[in-house]
N, CA, C and O atoms as CSV, one atom per row, in Angstrom:
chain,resi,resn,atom,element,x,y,z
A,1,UNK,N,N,68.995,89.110,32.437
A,1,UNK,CA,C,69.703,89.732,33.527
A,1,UNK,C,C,68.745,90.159,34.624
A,1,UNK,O,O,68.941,89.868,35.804
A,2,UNK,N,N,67.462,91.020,34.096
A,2,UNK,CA,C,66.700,91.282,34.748
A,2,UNK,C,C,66.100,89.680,36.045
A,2,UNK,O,O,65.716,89.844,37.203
A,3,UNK,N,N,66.191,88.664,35.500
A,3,UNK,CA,C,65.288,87.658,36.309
A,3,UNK,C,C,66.335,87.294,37.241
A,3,UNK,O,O,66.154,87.212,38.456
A,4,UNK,N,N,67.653,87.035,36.532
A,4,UNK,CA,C,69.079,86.681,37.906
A,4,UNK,C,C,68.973,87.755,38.736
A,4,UNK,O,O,69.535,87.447,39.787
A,5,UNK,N,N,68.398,89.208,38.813
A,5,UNK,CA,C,68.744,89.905,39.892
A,5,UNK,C,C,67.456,89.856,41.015
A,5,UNK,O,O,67.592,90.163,42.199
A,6,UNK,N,N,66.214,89.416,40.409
A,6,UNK,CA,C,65.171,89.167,41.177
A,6,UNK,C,C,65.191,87.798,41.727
A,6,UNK,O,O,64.441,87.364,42.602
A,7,UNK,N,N,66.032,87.237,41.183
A,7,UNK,CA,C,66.032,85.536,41.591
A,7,UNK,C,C,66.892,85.767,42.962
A,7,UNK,O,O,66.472,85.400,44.059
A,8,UNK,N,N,68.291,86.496,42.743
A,8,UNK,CA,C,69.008,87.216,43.796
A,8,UNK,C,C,68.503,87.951,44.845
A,8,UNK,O,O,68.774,87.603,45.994
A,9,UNK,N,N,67.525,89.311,44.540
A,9,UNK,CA,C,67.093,89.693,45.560
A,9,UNK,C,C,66.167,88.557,46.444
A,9,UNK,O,O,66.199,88.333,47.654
A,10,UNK,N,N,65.477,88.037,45.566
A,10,UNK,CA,C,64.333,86.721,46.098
A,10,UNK,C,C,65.153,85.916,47.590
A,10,UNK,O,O,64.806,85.690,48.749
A,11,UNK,N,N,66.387,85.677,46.764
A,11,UNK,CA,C,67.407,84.832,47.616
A,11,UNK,C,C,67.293,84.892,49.125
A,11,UNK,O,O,66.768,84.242,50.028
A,12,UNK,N,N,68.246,86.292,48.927
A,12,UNK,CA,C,68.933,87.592,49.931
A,12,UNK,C,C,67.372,87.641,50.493
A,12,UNK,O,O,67.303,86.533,51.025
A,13,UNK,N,N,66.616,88.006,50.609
A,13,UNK,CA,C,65.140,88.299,51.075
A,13,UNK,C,C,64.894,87.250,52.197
A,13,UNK,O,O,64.596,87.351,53.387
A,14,UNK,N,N,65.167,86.047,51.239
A,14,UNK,CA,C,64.717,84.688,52.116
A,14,UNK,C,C,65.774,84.956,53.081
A,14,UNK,O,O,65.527,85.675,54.049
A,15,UNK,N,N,67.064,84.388,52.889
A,15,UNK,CA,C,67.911,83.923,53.975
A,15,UNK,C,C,67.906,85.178,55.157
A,15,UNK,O,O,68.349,84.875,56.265
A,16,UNK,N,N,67.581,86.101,55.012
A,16,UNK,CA,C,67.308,87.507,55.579
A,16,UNK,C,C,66.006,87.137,56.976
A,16,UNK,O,O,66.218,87.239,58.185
A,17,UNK,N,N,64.893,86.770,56.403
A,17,UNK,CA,C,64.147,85.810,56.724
A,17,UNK,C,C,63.881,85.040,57.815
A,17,UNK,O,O,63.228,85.147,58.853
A,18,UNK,N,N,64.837,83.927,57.080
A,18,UNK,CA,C,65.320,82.966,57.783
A,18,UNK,C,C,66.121,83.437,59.426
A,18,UNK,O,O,65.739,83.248,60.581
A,19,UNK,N,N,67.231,84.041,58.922
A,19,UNK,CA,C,67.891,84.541,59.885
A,19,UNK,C,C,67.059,84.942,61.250
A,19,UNK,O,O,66.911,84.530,62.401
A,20,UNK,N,N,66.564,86.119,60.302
A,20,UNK,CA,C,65.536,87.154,61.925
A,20,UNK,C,C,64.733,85.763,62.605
A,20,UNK,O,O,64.578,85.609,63.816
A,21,UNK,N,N,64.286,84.842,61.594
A,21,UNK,CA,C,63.248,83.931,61.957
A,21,UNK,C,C,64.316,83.002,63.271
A,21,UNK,O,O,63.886,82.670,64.376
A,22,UNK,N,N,65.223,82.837,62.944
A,22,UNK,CA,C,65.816,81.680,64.111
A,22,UNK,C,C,66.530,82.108,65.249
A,22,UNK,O,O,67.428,81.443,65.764
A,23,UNK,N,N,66.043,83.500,65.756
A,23,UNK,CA,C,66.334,84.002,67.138
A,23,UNK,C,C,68.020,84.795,66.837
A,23,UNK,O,O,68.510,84.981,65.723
A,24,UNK,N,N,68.597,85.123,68.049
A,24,UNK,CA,C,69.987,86.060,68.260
A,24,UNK,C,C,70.621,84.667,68.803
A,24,UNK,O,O,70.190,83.875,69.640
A,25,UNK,N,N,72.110,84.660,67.816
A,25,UNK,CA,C,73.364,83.784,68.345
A,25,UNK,C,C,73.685,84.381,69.383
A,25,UNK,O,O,73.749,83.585,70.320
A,26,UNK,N,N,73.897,85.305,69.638
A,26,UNK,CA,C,74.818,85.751,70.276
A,26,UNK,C,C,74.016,86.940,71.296
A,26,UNK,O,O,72.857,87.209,70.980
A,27,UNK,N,N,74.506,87.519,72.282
A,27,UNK,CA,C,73.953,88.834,73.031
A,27,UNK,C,C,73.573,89.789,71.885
A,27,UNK,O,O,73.700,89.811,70.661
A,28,UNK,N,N,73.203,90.338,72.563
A,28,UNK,CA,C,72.038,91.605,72.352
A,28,UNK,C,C,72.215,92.703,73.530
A,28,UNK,O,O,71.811,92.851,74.683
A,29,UNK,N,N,72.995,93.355,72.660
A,29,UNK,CA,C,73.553,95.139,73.845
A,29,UNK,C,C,72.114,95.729,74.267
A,29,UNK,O,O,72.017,96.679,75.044
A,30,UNK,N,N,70.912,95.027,73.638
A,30,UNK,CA,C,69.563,95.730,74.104
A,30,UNK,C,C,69.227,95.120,75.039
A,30,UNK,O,O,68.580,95.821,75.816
A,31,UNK,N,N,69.430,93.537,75.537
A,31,UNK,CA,C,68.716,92.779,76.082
A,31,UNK,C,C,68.236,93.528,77.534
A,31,UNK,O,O,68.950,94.197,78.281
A,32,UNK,N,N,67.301,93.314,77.636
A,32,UNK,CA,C,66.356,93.658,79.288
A,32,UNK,C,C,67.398,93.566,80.338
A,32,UNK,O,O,68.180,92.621,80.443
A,33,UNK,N,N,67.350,94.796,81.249
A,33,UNK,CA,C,68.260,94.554,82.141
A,33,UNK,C,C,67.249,93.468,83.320
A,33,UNK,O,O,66.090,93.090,83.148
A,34,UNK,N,N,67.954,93.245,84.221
A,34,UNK,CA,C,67.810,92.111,85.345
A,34,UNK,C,C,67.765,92.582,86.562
A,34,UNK,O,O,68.783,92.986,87.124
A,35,UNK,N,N,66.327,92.593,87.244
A,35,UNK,CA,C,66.595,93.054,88.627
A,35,UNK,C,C,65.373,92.881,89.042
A,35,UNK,O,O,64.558,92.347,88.289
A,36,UNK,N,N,64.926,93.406,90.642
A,36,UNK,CA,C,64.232,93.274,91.483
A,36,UNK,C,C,62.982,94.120,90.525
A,36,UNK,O,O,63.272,95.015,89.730
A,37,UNK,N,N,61.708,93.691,90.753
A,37,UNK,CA,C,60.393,94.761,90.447
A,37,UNK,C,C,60.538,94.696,88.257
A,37,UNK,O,O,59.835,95.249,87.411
A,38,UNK,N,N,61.702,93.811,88.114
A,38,UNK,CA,C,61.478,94.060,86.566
A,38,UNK,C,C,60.917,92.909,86.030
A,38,UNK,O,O,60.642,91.862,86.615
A,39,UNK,N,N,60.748,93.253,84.654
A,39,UNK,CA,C,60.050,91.304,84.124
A,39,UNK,C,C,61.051,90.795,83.268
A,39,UNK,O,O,61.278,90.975,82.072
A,40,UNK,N,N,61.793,89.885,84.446
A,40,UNK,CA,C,62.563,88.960,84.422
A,40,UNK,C,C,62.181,87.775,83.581
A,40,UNK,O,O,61.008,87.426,83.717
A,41,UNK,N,N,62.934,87.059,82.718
A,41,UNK,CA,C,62.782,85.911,82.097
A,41,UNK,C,C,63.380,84.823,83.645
A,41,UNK,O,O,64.175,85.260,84.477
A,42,UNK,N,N,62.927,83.788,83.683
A,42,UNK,CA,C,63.454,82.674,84.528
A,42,UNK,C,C,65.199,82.351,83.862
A,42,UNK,O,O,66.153,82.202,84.626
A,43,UNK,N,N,65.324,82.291,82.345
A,43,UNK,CA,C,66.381,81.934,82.094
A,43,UNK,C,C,67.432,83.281,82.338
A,43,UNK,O,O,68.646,83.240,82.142
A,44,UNK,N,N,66.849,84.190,82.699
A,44,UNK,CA,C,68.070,85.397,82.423
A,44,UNK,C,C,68.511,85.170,83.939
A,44,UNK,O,O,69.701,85.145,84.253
A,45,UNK,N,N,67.283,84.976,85.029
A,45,UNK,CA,C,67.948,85.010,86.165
A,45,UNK,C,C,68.629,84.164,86.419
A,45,UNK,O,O,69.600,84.436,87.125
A,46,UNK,N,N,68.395,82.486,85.878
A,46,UNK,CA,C,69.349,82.118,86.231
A,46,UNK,C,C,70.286,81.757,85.790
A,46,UNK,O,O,71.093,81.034,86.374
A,47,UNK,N,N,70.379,82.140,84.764
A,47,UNK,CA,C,72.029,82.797,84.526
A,47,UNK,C,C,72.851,84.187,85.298
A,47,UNK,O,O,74.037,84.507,85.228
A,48,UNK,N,N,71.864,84.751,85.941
A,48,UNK,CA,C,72.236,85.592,86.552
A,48,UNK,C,C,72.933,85.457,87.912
A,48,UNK,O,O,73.892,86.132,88.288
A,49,UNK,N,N,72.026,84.042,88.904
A,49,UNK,CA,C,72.198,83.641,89.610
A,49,UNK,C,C,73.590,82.626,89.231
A,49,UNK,O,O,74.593,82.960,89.861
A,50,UNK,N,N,73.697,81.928,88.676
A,50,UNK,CA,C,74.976,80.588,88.250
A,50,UNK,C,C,76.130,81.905,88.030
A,50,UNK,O,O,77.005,81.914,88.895
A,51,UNK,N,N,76.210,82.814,87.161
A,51,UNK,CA,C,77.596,83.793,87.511
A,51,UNK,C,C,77.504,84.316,88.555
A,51,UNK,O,O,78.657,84.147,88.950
A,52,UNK,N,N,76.933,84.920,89.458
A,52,UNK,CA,C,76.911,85.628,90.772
A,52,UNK,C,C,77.368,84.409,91.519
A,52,UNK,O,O,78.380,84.772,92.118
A,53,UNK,N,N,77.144,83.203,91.775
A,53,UNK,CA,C,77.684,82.053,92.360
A,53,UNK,C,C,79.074,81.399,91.911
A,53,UNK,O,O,79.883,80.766,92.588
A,54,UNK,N,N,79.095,81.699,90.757
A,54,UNK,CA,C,80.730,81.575,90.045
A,54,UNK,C,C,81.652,82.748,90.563
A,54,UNK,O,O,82.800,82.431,90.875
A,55,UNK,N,N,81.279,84.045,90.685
A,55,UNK,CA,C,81.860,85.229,90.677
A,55,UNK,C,C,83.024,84.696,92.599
A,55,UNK,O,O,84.192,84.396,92.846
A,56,UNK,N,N,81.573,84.899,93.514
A,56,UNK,CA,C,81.392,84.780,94.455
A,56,UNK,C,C,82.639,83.038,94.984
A,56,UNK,O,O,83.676,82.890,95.631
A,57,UNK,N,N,81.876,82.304,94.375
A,57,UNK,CA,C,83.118,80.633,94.884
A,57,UNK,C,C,84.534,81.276,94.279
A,57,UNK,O,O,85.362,81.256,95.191
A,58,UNK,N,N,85.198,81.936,92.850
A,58,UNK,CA,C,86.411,82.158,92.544
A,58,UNK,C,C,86.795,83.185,92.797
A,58,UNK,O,O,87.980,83.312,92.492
A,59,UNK,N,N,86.262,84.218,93.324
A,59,UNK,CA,C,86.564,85.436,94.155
A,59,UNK,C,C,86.816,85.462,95.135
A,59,UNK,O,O,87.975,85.763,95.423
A,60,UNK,N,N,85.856,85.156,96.177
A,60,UNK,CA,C,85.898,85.761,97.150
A,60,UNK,C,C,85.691,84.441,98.529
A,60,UNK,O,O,85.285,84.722,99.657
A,61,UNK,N,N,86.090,83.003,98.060
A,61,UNK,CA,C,86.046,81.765,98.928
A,61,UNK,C,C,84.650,81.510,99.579
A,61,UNK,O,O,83.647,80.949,99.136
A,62,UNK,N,N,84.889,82.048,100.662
A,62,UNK,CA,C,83.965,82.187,101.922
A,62,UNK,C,C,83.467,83.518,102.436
A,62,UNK,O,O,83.358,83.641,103.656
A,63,UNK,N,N,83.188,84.410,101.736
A,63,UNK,CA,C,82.762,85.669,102.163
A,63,UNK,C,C,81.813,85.433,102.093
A,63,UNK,O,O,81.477,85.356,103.275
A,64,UNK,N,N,80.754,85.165,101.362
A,64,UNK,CA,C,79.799,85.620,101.012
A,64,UNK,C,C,78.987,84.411,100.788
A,64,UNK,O,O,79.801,83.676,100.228
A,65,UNK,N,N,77.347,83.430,100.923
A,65,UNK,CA,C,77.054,82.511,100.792
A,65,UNK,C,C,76.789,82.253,99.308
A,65,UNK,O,O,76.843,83.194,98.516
A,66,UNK,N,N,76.492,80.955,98.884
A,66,UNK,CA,C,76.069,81.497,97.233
A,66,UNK,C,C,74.732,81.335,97.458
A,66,UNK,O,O,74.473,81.204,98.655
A,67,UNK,N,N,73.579,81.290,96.554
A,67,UNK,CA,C,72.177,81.294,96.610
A,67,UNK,C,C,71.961,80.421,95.532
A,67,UNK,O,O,72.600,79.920,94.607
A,68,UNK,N,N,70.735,80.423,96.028
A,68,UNK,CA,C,69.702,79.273,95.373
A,68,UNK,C,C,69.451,79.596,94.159
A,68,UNK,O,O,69.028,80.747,94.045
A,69,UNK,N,N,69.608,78.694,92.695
A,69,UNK,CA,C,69.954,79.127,91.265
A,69,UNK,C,C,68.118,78.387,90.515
A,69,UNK,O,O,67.874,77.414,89.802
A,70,UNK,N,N,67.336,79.314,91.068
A,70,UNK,CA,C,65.577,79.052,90.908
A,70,UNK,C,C,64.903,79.726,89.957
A,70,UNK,O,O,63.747,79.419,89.665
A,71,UNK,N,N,65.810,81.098,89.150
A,71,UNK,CA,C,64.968,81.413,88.480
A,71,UNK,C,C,63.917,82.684,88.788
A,71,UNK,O,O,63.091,83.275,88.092
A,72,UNK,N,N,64.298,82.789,89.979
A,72,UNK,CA,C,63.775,83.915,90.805
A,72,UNK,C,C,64.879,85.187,91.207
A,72,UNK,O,O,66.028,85.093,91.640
A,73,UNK,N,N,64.270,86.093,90.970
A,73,UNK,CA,C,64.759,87.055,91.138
A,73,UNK,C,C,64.365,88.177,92.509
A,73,UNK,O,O,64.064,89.359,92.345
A,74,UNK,N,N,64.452,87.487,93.825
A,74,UNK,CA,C,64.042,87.546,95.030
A,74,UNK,C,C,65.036,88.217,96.045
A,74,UNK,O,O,66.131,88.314,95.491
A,75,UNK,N,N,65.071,88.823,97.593
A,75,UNK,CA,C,65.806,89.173,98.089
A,75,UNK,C,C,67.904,88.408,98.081
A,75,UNK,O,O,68.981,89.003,98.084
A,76,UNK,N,N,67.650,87.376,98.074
A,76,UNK,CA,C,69.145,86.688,98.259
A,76,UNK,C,C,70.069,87.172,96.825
A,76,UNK,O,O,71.267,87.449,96.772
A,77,UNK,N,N,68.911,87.158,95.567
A,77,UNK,CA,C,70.118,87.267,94.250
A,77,UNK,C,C,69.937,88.294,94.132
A,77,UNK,O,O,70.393,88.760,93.089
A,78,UNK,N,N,69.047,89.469,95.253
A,78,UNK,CA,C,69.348,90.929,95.019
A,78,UNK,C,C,70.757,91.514,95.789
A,78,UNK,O,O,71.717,92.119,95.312
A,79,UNK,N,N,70.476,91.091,97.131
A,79,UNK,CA,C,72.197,90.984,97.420
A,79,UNK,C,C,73.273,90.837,97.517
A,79,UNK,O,O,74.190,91.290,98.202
A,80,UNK,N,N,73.039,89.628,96.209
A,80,UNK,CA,C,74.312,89.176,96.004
A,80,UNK,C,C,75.254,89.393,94.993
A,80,UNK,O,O,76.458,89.199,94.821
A,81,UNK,N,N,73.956,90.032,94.157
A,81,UNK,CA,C,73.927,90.847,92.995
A,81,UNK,C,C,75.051,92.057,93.648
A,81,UNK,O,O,76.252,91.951,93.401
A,82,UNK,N,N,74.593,93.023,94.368
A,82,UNK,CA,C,75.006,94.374,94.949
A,82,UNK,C,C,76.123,93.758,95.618
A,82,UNK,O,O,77.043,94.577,95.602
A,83,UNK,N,N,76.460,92.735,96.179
A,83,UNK,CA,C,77.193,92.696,97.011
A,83,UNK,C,C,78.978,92.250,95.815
A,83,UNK,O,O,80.140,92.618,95.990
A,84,UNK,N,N,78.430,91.465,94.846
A,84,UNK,CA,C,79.794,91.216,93.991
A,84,UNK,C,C,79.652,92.888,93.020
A,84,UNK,O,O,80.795,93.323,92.889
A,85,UNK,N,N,78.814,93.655,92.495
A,85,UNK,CA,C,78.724,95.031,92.323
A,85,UNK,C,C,80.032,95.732,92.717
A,85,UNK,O,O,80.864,96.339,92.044
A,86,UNK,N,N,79.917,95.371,94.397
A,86,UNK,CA,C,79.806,96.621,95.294
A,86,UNK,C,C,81.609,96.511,95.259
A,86,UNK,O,O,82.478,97.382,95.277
A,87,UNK,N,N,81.650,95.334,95.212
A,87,UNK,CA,C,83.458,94.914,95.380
A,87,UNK,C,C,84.141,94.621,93.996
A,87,UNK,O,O,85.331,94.895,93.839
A,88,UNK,N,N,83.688,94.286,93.394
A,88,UNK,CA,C,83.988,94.546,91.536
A,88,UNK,C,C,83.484,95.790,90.689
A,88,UNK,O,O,84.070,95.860,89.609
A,89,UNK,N,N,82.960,96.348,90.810
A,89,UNK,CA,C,82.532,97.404,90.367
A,89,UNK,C,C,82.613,99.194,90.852
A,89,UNK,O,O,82.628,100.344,90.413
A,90,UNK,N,N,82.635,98.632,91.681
A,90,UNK,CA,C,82.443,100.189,92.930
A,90,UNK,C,C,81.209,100.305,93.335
A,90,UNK,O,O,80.222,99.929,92.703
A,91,UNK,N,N,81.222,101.131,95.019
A,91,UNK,CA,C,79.990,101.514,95.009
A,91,UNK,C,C,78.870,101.902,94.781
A,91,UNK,O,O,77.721,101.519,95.001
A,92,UNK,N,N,79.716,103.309,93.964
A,92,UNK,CA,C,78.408,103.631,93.348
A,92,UNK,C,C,77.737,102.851,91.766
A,92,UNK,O,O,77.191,103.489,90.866
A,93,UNK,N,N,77.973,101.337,91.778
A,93,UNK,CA,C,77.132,100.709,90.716
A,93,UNK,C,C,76.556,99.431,91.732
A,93,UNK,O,O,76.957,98.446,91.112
A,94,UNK,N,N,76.036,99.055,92.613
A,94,UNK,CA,C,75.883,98.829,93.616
A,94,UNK,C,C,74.285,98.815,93.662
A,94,UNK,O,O,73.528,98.807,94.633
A,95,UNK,N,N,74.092,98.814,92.650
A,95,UNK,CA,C,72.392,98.797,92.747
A,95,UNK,C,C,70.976,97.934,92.696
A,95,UNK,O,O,69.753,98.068,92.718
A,96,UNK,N,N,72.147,96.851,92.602
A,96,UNK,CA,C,71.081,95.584,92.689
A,96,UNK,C,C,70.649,94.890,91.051
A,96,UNK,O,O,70.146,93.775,90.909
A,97,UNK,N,N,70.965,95.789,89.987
A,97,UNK,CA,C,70.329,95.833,88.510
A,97,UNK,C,C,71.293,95.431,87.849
A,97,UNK,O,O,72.377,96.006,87.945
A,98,UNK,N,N,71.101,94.253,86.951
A,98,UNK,CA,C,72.119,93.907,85.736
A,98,UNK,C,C,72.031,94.563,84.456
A,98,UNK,O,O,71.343,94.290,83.473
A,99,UNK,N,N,72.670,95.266,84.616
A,99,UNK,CA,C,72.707,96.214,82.961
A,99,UNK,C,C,74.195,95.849,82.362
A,99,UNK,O,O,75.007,95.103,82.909
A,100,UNK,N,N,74.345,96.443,81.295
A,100,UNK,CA,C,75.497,96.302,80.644
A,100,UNK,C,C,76.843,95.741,81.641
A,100,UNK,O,O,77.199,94.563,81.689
A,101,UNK,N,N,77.425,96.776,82.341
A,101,UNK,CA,C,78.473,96.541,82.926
A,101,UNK,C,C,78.824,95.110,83.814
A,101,UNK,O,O,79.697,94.259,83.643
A,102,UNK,N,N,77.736,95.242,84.841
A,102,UNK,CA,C,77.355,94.146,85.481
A,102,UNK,C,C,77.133,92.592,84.762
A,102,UNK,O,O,77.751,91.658,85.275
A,103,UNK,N,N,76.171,92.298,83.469
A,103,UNK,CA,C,76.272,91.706,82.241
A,103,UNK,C,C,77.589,91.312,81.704
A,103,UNK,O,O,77.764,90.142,81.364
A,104,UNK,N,N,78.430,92.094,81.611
A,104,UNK,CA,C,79.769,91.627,80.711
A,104,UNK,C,C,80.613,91.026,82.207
A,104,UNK,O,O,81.436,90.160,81.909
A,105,UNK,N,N,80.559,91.292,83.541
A,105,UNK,CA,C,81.362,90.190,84.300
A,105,UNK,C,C,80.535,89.368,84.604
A,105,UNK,O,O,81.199,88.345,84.770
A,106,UNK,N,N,79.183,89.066,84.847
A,106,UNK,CA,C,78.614,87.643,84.720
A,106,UNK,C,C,78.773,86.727,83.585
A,106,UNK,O,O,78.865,85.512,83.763
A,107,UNK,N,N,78.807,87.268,82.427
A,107,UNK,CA,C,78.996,86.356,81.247
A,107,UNK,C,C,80.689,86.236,81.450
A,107,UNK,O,O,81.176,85.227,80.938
A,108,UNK,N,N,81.502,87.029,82.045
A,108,UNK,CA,C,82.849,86.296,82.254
A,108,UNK,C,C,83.386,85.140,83.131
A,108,UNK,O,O,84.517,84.759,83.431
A,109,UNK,N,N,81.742,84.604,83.517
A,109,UNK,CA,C,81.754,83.621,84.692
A,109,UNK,C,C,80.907,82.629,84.893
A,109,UNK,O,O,80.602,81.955,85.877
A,110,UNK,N,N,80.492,82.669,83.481
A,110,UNK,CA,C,79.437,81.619,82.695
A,110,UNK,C,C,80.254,80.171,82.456
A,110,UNK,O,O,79.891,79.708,81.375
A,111,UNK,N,N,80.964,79.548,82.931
A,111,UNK,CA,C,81.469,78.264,83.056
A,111,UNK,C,C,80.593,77.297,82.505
A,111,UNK,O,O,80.026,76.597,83.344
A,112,UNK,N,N,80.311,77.056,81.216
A,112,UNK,CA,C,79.829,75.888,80.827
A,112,UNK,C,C,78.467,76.358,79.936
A,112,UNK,O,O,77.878,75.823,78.996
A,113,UNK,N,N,78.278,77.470,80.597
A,113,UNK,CA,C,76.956,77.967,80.358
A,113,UNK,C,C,76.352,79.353,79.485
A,113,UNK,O,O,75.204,79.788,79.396
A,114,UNK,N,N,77.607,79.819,78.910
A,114,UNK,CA,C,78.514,80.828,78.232
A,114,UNK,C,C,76.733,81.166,77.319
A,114,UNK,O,O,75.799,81.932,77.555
A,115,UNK,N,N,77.047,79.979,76.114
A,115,UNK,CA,C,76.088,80.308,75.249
A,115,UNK,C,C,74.814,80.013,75.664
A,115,UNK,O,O,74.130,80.605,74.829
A,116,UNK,N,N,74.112,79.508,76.376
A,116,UNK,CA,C,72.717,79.776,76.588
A,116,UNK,C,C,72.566,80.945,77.223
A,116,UNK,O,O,71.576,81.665,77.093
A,117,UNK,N,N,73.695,81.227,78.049
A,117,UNK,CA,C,72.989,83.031,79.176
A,117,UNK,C,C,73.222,83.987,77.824
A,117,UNK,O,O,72.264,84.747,77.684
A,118,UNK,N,N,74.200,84.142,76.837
A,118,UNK,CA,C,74.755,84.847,76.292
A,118,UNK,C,C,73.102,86.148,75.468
A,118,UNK,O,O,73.188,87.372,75.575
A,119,UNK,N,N,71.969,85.517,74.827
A,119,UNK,CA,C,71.338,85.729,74.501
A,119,UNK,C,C,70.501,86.882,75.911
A,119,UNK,O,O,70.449,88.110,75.831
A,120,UNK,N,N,70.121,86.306,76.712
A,120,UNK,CA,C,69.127,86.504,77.931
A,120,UNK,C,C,70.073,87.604,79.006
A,120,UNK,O,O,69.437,88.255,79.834
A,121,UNK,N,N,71.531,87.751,78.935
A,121,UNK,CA,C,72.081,89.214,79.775
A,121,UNK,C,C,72.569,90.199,79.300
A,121,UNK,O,O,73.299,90.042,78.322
A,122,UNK,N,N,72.339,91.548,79.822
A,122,UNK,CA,C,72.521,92.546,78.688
A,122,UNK,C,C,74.064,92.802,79.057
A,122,UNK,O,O,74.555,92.873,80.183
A,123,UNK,N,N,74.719,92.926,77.770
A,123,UNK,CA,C,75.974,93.337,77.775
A,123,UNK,C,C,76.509,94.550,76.614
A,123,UNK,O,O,75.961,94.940,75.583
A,124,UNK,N,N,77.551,94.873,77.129
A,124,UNK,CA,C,78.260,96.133,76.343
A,124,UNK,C,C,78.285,95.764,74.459
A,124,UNK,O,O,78.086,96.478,73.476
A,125,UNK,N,N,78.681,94.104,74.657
A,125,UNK,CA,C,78.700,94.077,73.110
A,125,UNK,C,C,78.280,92.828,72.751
A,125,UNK,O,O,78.198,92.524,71.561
């Protein structure tokens, strides 16, 4: 009995392991928020950038231009950032920074691209 439960824990240990070893399926409520002056991954921004350009074409037509989807996190995807914020969110969240809140309507606008941003933007859950 004694060796089936070490053979078991042995198991459970590995696939445990394994798991941590092959990265997050899914978001991460911790993930790094996204913004100007922070250290940005290339893939978070541009996923950050492709929903802010999704948000922006099924929202709001022609208000607003979309921007260049580079990976950079530079003046244009800071305003455009604040600017879908400022009209989905309210003013006062309007700050240019993808944290949670901001996170859960870009990933609602991940068209195609759902599961690769899903890991890289921080969201509520």
């Amino acid at each position: 009995m004694k060796t089936a439960s070490r053979a078991g824990a042995a198991l459970g240990a590995a696939v445990l392991a394994a798991l941590a070893a092959s990265g997050p399926a899914q978001a991460q409520p911790g993930a790094a928020y996204i913004g100007s002056g922070r250290g940005n991954s290339s893939a978070a921004v541009r996923c950050v950038q492709q929903g802010v350009n999704s948000i922006i074409s099924d929202r709001f037509a022609t208000q607003h231009d979309l921007i260049g989807v580079d990976g950079s996190f530079g003046p244009e995807t800071d305003e455009a950032v604040r600017y879908v914020q400022y009209h989905l969110l309210g003013a006062s969240e309007a700050d240019g920074v993808v944290g949670p809140r901001t996170g859960d309507l870009i990933m609602r606008y991940q068209y195609g691209n759902y599961a690769a941003c899903y890991p890289h933007v921080p969201t509520s859950r």
